[in-house]
C-alpha positions in Angstrom: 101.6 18.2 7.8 103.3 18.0 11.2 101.6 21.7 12.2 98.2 20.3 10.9 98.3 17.0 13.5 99.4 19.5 16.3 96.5 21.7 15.9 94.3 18.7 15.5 96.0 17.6 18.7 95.1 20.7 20.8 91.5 20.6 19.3 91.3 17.2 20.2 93.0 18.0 23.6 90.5 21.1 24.1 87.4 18.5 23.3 88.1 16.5 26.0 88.6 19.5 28.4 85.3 20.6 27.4 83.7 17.2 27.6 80.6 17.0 29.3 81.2 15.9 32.8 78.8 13.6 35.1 79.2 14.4 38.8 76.8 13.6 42.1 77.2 14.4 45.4 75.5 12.3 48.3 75.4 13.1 52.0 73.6 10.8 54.3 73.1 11.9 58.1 72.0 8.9 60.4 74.4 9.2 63.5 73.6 13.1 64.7 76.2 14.7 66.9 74.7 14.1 70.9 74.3 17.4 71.8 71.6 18.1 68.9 69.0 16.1 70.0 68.2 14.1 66.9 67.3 10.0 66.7 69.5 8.3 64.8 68.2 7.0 61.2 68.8 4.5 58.9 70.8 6.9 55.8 73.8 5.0 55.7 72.4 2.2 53.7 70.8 5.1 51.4 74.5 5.7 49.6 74.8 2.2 47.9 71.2 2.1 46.5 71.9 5.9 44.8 75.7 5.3 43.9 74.5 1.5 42.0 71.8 3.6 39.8 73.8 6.4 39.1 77.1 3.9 38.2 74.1 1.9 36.5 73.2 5.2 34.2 77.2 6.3 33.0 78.4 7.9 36.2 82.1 7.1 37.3 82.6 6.3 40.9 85.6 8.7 41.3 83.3 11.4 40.3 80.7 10.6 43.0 81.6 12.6 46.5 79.9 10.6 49.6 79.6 13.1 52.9 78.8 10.9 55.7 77.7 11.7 59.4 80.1 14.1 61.1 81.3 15.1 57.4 77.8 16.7 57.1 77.9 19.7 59.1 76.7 23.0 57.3 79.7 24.0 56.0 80.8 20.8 55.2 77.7 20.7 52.8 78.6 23.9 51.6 81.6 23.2 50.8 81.5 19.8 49.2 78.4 21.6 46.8 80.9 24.7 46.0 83.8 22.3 45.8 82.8 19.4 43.9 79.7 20.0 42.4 80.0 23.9 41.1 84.0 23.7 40.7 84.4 20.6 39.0 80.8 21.0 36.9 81.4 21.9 33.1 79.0 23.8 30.8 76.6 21.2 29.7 77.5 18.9 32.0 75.5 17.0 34.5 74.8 16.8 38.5 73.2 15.9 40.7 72.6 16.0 44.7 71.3 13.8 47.0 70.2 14.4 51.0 69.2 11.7 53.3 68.5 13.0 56.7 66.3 14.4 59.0 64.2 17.8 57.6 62.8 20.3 59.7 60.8 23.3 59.5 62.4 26.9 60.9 61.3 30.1 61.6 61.3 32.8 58.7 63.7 34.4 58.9 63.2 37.2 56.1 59.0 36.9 55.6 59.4 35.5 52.2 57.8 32.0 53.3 53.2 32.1 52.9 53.3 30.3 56.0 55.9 31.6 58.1 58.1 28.9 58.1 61.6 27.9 55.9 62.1 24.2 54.7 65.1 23.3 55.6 67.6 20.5 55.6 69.2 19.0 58.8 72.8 19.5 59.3 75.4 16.9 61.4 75.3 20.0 64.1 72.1 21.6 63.6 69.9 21.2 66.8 66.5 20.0 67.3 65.2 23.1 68.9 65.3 26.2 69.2 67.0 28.0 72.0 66.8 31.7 72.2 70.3 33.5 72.1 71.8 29.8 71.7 70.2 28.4 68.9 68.2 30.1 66.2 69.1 27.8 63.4 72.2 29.3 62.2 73.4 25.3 61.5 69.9 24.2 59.5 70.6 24.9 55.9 67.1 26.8 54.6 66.1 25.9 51.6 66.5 29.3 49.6 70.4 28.7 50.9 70.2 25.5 48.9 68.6 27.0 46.2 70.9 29.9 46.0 74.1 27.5 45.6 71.6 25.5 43.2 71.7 28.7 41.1 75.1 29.3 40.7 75.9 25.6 39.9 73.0 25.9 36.7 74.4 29.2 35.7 77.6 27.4 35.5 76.2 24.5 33.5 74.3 26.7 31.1 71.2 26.1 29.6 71.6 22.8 28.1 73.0 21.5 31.9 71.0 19.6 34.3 70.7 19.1 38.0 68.8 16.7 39.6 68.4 16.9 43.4 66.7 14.4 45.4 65.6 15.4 49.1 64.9 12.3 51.1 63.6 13.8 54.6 60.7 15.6 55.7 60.3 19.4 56.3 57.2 18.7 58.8 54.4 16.7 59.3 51.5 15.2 61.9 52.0 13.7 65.3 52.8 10.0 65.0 51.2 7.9 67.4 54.8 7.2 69.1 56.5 3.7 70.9 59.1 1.6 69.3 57.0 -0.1 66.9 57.0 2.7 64.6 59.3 3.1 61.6 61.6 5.6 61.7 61.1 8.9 60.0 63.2 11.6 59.0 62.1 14.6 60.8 60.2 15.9 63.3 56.1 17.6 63.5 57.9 20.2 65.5 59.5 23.2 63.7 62.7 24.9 64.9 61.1 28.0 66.3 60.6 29.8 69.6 57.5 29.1 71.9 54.3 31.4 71.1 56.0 32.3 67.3 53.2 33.8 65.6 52.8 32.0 62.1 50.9 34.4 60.2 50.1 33.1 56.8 50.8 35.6 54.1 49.4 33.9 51.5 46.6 31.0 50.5 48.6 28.3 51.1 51.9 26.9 52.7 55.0 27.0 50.3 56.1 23.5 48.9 59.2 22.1 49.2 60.8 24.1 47.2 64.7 24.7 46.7 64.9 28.1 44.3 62.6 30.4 43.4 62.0 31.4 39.9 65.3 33.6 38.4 65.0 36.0 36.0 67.3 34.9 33.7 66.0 30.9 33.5 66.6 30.7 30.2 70.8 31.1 30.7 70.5 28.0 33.5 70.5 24.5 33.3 66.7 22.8 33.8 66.9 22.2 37.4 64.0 18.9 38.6 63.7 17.8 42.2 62.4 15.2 44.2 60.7 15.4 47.6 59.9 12.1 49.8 56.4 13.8 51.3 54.5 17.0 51.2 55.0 20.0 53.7 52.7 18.6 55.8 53.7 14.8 55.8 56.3 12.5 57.8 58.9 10.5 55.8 59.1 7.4 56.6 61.3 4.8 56.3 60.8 1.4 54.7 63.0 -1.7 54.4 64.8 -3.4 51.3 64.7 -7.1 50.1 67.0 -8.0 53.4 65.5 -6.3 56.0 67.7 -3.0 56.2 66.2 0.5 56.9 66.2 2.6 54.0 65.0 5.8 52.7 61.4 5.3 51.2 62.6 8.0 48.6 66.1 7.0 48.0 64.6 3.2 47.5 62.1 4.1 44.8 64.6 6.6 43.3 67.1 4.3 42.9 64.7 1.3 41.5 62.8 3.6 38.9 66.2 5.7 38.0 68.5 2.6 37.2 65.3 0.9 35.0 64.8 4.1 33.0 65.9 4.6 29.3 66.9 7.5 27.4 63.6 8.8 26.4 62.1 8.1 29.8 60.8 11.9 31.1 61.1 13.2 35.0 57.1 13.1 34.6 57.6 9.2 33.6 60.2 8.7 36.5 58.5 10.3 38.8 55.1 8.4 37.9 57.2 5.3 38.8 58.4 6.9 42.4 54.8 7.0 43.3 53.8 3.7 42.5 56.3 2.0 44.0 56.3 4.8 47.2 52.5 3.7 47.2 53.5 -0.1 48.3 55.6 0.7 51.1 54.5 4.3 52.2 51.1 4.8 51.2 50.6 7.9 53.6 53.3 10.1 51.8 52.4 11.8 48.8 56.2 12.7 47.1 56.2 15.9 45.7 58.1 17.1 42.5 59.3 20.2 41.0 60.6 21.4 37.6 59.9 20.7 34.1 58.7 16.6 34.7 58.3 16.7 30.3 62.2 17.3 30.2 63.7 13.5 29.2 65.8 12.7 32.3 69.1 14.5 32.0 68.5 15.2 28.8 68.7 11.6 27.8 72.0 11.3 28.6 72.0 8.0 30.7 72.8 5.0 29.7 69.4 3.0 29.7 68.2 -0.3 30.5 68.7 -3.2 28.4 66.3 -6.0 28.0 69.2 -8.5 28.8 71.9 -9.4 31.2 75.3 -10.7 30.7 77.3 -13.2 32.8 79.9 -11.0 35.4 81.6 -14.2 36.8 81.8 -17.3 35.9 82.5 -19.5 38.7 81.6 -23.4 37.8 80.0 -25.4 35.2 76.8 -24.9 37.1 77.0 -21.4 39.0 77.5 -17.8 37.5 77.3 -14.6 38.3 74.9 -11.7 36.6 75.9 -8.1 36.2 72.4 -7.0 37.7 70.0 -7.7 40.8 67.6 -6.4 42.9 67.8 -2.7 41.2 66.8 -3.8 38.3 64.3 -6.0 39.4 66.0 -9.9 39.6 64.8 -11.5 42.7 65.1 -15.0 43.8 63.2 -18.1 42.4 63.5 -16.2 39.2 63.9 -18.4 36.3 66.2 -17.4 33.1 67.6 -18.4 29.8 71.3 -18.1 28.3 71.1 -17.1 24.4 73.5 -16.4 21.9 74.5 -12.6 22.0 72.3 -10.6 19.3 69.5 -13.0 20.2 66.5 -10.3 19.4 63.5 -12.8 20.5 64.5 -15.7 23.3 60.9 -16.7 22.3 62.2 -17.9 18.5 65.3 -19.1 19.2 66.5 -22.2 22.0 68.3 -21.2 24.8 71.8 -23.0 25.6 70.7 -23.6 29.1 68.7 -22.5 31.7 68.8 -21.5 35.6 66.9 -20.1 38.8 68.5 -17.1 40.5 69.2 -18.4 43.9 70.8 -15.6 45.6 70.7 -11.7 45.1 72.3 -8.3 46.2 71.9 -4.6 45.2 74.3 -4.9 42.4 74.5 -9.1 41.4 72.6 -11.6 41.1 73.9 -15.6 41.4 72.4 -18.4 39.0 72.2 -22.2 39.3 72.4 -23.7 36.1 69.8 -26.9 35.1 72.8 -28.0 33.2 76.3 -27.6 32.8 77.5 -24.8 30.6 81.3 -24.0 29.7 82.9 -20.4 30.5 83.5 -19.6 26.9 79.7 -20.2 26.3 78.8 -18.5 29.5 80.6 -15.7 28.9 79.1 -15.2 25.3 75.5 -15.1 26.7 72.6 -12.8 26.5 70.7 -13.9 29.5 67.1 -12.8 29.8 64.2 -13.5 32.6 61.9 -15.9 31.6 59.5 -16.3 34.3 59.8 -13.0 37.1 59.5 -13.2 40.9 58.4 -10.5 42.3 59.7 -10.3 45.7 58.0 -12.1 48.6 55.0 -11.4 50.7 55.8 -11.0 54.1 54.3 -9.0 57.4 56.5 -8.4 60.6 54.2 -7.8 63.5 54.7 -7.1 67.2 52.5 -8.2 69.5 51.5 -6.1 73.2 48.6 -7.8 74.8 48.2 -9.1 78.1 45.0 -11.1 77.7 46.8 -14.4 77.8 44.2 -16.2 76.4 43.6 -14.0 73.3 47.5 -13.8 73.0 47.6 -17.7 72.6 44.9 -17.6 70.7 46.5 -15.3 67.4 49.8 -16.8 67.4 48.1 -20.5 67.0 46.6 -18.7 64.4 49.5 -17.0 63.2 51.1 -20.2 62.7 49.1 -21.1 59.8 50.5 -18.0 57.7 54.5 -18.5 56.9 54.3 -15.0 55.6 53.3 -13.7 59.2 56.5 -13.1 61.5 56.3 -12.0 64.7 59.3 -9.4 66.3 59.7 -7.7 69.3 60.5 -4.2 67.8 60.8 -3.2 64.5 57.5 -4.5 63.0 55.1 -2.9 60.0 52.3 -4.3 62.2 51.9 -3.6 66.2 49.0 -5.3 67.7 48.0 -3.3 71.0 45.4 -4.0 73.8 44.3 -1.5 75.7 42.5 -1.6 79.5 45.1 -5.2 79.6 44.1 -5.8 83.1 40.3 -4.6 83.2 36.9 -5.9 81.3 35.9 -4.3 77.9 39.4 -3.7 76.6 39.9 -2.4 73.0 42.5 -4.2 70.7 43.9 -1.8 68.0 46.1 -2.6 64.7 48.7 0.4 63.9 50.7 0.1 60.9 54.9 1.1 60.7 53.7 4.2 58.8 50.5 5.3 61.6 47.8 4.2 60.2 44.8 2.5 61.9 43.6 -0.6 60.8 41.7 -1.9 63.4 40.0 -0.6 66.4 37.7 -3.0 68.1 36.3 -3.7 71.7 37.6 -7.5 72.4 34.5 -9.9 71.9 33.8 -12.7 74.9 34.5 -15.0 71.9 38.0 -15.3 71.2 37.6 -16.9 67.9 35.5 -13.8 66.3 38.2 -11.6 67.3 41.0 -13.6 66.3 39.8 -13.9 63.0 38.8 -10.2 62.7 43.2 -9.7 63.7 44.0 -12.4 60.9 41.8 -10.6 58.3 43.4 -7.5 58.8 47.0 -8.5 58.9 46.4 -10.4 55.5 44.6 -7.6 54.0 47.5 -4.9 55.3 49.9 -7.7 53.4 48.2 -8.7 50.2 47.4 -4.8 49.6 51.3 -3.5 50.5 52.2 -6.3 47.8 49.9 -5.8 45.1 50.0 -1.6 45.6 54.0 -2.5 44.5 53.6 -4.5 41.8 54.5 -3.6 38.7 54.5 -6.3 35.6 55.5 -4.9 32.0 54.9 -6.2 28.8 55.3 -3.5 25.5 52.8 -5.8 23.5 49.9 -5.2 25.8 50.7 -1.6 26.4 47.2 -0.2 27.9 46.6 2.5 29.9 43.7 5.0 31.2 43.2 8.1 32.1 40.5 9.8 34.3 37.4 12.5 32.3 36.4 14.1 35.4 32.8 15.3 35.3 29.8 16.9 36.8 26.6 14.3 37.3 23.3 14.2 38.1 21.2 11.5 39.7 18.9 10.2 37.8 16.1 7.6 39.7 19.0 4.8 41.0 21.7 5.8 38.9 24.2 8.9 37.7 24.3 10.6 34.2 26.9 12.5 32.8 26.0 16.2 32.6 29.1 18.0 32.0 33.1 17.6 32.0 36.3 19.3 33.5 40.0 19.5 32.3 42.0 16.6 34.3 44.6 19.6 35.1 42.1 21.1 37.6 42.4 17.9 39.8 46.4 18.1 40.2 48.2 19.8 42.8 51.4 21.9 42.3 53.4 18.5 41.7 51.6 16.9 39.1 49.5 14.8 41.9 45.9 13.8 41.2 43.7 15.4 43.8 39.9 14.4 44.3 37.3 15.6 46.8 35.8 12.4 48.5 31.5 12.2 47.7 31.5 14.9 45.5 34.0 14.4 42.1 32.8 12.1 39.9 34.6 10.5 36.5 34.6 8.3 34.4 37.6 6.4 32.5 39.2 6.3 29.5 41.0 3.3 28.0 43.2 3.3 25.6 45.7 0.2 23.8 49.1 1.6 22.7 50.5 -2.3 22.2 49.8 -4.3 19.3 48.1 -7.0 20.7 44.1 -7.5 21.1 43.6 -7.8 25.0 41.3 -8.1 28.2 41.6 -5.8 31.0 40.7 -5.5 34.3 41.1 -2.9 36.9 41.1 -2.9 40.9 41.0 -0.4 43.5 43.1 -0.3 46.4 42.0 2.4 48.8 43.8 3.8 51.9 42.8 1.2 54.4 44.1 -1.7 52.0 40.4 -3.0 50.8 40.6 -3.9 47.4 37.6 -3.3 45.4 36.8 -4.4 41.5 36.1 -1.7 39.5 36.4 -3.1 36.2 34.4 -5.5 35.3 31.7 -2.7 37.3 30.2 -5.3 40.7 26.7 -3.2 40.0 26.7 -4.4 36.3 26.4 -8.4 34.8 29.1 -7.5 33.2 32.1 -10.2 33.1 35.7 -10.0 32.1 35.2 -10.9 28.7 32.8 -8.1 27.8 36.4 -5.6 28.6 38.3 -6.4 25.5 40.4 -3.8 24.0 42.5 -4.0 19.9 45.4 -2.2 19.2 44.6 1.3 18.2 41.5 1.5 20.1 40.6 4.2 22.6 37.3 3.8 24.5 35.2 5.3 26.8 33.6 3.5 29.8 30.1 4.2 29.9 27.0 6.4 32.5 26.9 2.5 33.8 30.8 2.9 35.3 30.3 6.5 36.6 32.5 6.6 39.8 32.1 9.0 42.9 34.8 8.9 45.3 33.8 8.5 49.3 36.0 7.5 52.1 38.2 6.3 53.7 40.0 9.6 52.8 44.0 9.1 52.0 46.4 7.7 49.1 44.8 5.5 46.7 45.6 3.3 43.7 44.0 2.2 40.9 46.0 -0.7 38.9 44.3 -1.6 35.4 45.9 -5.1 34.5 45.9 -6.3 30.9 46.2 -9.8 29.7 45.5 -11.9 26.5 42.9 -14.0 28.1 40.0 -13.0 30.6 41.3 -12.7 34.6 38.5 -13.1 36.6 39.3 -11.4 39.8 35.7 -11.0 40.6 35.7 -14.6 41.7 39.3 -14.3 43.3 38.2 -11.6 45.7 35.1 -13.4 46.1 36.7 -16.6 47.0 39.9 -14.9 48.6 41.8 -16.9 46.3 40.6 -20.4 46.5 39.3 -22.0 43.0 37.3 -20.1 40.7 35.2 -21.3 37.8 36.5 -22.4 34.3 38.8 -21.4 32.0 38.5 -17.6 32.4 41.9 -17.6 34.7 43.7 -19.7 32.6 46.2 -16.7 32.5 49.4 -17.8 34.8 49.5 -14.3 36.4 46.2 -14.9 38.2 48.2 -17.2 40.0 49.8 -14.6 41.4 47.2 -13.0 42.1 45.3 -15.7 44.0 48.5 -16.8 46.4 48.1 -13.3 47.6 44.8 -13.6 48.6 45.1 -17.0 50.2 48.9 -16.4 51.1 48.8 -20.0 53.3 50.6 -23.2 53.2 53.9 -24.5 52.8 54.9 -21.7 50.1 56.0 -19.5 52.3 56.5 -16.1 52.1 58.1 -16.4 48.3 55.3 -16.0 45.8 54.9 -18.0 42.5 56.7 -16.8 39.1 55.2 -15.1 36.6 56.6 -15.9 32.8 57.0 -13.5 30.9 54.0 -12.6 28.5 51.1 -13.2 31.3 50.4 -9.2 31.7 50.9 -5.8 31.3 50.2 -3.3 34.6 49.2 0.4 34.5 49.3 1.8 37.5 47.6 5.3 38.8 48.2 6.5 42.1 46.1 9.5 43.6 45.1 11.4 46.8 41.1 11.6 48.1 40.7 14.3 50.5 37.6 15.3 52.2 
C-alpha cells in the first residue's frame, strides 16, 4: 500500500513537471539609444494592454518576461527568446512573443529575399542607417534570424505546441507627408542599405512579412500564426486609447479582440476582429497574417469570455468595483444589472439593483449603484450590461492658418461641435493653409494617418468654406466611429459574403454572366482584394440566429463617405422589403450588382441587423435630424443618428444602446486600382 501511494506520488509529481506551460515574452522599444538615430515611440504603454489579455486568457504574470528599452538590444532579445521562451517552454505548451518598435527594411544579405530586402526588427542599438564599414546592420534582427529561434522553440513544443507572435512595427512603407501633426509610426520608408544598392527583384513580388520559411519537417513543430500591424509596403501607425495615450494600432486591437475571444474562436476569427477594429483607427494599414488562421487560438486553450462580470471590490453601499473594463469592452455611461449568480437570462429574472459605470481603466471598471446594495449581496452577483456605450466620438484637430479672418471664422464654428477639440500638436486632424500671406491660397485637411481629405482653393466667401472644413471634420469623425463599431447579439446572427462575378451591360443596367471563386480575390493573408471599375459581385446573406430580422448594410469607403448599399439608392426598395428568417440564405439580385470605382484604399462594408426596419436611407439623407414614422423605432438608430448630427450639449459621449437593439457584421477589404 505504502509503495503503491509513492509511485502514485512520483506519477503525480512527474504530471506536473510535464504540465503544459503558458509563457509570453514582450519587448517594447520607445526610448532608442541617441547615437541610433531613431524617434522615440509610444511602446511602453503597449505592455499593459498585452500583459491584461494574456492574464485575461490563463497566463500567470510570473511567467510573462517584459524587455524594456535599453533591455532590448539584439542580444538581449536573443537571449531573453533562448532563455525564457525556448528553455522554460515544455512539449505542448504554449508561447508566445510580442514586438513593439520600430521595423525597418535591410539589405539582403544572402539573396534569399524576391525583392532584395530583409524585414527586420529594430533593436535598442540598431542604427537608422547604414554606414559602410560602421554599420551594415549587424544590430537589426532579420527576420529569418527570428524565424530561425522561432524554429527551435516549435521543435521544442512539438506538434501539438503553439506560438503566437505579434509584430507591432513596420518593415517599410511610403513617404508621409511630415510636421508634428502626424501620428507617430513605427519605422521608417527608408531601408538600412547603402546609397545606389541595386534592388533587383528575383521574383514576382516582394516577400511578406514573414518570420520562417517553410521547414521540412512541419509536421514534428508546433503550429506557428503571426500577426503583422501593415503590409511590406505600409507605415504603422500609432493610434490612441480611451485616455488619450499613444498606443500601438496592433497591440490595441490585439489586445481588445484576444481578451473577448472564447475557446472555439479561430486565428481567422481573431484576426477578422483585428481588422475591423484596425479599420476605425488606421484605415490606411492593411494587417497582414500568417499561418494556419482555421487553427482555434492556441488550440483552445484560453480561458474565454464570459457573458457576465463579478464584483472585484466592494467599497460602499453605493459604489463597487468590476473585475473588467475597457478590454473587454465596459465604457462609461454604461448601464448594468446585479443578478443572483447562475442567473442564465437577466431578461427573465429581476435584477437586485442597478448602476451606470462611471469610471474605467484597462483592467476595472467602477459602478454607482441606483440603490444601496449590501457587500454580502454584492459580492454574490452576476453583473451583466444592459444598455452598452460604445466609447465617445471625439476629433482632435490642429489648426495652421494665417487668414485671420477664416481662422475666426471655423473655430466660431467649431464651437458648436463638443466633439471637436482643438490642440496644438498631436491632433488626428491638421488644418493647413497654404500661400498664408498671398491671394488664392489653398486650405488642405490631412488626417494623423496621411490621408487627404480636403484640398480646396479658399473661396472670397468665408462661410462656403467654413462649412466645406466642418463637413469634413464631421465626416472624418462619424466614419472613424462607426468603421469601429462593433454591436453583437447571437439571436440576430447574420452575415454575408461576397459572389464575385463577370457582367455585362445590358441597356442601363448590369447582368450577371458568369462567377469566380471568392479565394481568387484574397491576397497571401487572407485579405479581400478588388480591382476598382472592373470587379463586380454581388452578395450573399445568410441568418445563423434564430430570430426573423431586417437588415441593412452601409458602405464606408476610404475617404469616410458613407454610402447605403442595402436597401440599393437606384431601387424603390425600402428597409422592410430586406427581411431575413432563421435558416434562410439569399441571394441579392441583377438589381444590387455592385462595381467597385474609386477612391482607391481600405474599405468597409458593415451589414447591421435588427428586429425592426432601420431606415438609414432617411438618416444619411437628413444627417441625422428626424426621419419619418415608425420604421426607426429601433433604439440603436439612435446611435446612429447622434453620429451624424454629433451637436449639442451631449458632448462627445454617445447615447447607450440596450442590449437586443442589433447585431453587426462587419467586412473589411482593400480596392486597388
Amino acid at each position: 500500500m505504502k509503495r503503491s501511494l509513492i509511485l502514485h506520488l512520483c506519477l503525480w509529481m512527474s504530471l506536473v513537471s510535464m504540465a503544459q506551460t503558458k509563457i509570453a515574452l514582450i519587448v517594447a522599444i520607445g526610448e532608442y539609444e541617441k547615437s541610433t538615430g531613431w524617434s522615440s515611440i509610444s511602446s511602453q504603454n503597449d505592455v499593459p494592454l498585452i500583459k491584461a489579455s494574456l492574464i485575461k486568457q490563463g497566463f500567470n504574470e510570473k511567467d510573462i518576461l517584459v524587455l524594456r528599452d535599453a533591455e532590448a538590444t539584439k542580444d538581449g532579445i536573443l537571449k531573453a527568446i533562448d532563455s525564457h521562451l525556448i528553455e522554460r517552454s515544455s512539449k505542448d505548451g504554449i508561447a508566445v512573443f510580442h514586438y513593439s518598435g520600430h521595423g525597418q527594411q535591410l539589405m539582403d544579405d544572402n539573396g534569399d529575399e524576391p525583392d532584395g530586402y530583409d524585414e527586420a526588427l529594430v533593436s535598442y542599438n540598431a542604427n537608422l542607417r547604414y554606414i559602410p564599414g560602421v554599420y551594415t546592420g549587424q544590430n537589426h534582427i532579420r527576420d529569418e534570424e527570428l524565424g530561425g529561434r522561432m524554429e527551435i522553440l516549435r521543435r521544442k513544443l512539438g506538434p501539438k505546441g503553439n506560438v503566437l507572435v505579434i509584430l507591432d512595427a513596420c518593415h517599410s512603407g511610403s513617404g508621409t507627408r511630415g510636421g508634428d501633426a502626424i501620428r507617430k509610426h513605427r519605422g521608417t520608408d527608408k531601408p538600412c542599405a547603402p546609397e545606389g544598392y541595386d534592388q533587383t527583384l528575383k521574383g514576382k513580388k516582394a516577400d511578406n512579412n514573414a518570420i520562417s520559411g517553410k521547414a521540412s519537417d512541419e509536421k514534428n513543430l508546433a503550429a506557428m500564426v503571426g500577426f503583422f500591424g501593415a503590409s511590406p509596403h505600409e507605415l504603422n501607425y500609432e493610434t490612441e486609447d480611451e485616455n488619450g495615450n499613444g498606443v500601438g494600432s496592433l497591440s490595441y486591437a490585439f489586445s481588445k479582440a484576444f481578451a473577448n475571444a472564447d475557446k472555439n474562436t479561430t486565428y481567422g476569427g481573431l484576426f477578422d476582429k483585428i481588422k475591423v477594429a484596425m479599420s476605425g483607427f488606421a484605415p490606411r494599414q492593411t494587417p497582414q497574417a500568417e499561418g494556419d488562421l482555421r487553427n482555434t487560438i492556441l488550440g483552445g486553450k484560453i480561458v474565454g469570455k464570459l457573458n457576465y462580470f463579478k464584483v472585484d471590490k466592494w467599497e460602499d453601499e453605493k459604489t463597487v468595483k468590476l473585475n473588467a473594463g475597457e478590454i473587454l469592452g465596459l465604457f462609461k455611461d454604461s448601464k448594468v444589472a446585479f443578478y443572483d449568480i447562475d442567473t442564465k437570462d437577466p431578461g427573465k429574472a429581476k435584477p437586485k439593483a442597478t448602476g451606470i459605470i462611471t469610471a474605467t481603466s484597462l483592467t476595472d471598471a467602477t459602478v454607482t449603484l441606483d440603490n444601496s446594495l449590501e457587500k454580502v449581496k454584492a459580492m454574490e452577483s452576476w453583473v451583466f450590461v444592459v444598455e452598452k456605450n460604445y466609447g465617445k466620438l471625439e476629433v482632435k484637430v490642429k489648426l495652421d492658418i494665417g487668414n485671420d479672418q477664416l481662422k475666426k471664422s471655423i473655430i466660431s464654428e467649431f464651437e458648436k461641435y463638443p466633439f471637436i477639440k482643438l490642440v496644438p500638436q498631436n491632433s488626428d486632424l491638421i488644418i493647413d493653409e497654404g500661400n498664408k500671406y498671398s491671394r488664392g491660397s489653398q486650405l488642405t485637411i490631412t488626417s494623423s494617418t496621411d490621408m487627404l481629405l480636403m484640398d480646396e482653393p479658399v473661396d472670397a466667401n468665408i462661410e462656403k468654406t467654413t462649412l466645406q472644413v466642418i463637413e469634413s471634420v464631421k465626416s472624418y469623425s462619424q466614419a472613424s466611429y462607426i468603421r469601429g463599431l462593433d454591436v453583437n447579439d447571437s439571436r440576430m446572427d447574420v452575415k454575408f459574403e461576397f459572389i464575385p462575378i463577370t457582367v455585362k451591360q445590358e441597356g442601363d443596367k448590369f447582368v450577371e454572366v458568369s462567377r469566380q471563386e471568392l479565394s481568387s480575390k484574397k491576397d497571401e493573408s487572407g485579405n479581400l482584394v478588388f480591382k476598382g471599375e472592373k470587379d463586380a459581385f454581388k452578395l450573399k446573406i445568410t441568418n445563423n440566429g434564430n430570430k426573423a430580422v431586417y437588415f441593412t448594410i452601409i458602405d464606408i469607403q476610404p475617404n469616410n463617405i458613407i454610402n447605403l448599399v442595402i436597401p440599393n439608392p437606384a431601387t424603390d426598395r425600402k428597409a422592410i422589403d430586406y427581411r431575413i428568417t432563421p435558416g434562410q440564405s439569399l441571394e441579392l439580385d441583377d438589381d444590387d450588382i455592385m462595381i467597385f470605382y474609386p477612391p482607391y484604399g481600405n474599405e468597409v462594408f458593415k451589414l447591421i441587423a435588427t428586429e425592426t426596419p432601420l431606415d438609414l436611407s432617411s438618416i444619411i439623407t437628413t444627417r441625422g435630424e428626424s426621419s419619418r414614422g415608425d420604421v426607426n423605432s429601433n433604439p440603436f438608430s439612435g446611435l446612429f443618428s447622434e453620429s451624424f448630427k454629433t451637436a449639442g450639449s451631449r458632448g462627445p459621449r454617445m447615447p447607450n444602446v440596450p442590449n437586443g437593439s442589433a447585431n453587426i457584421y462587419t467586412v473589411t477589404f482593400k480596392v486597388v486600382e
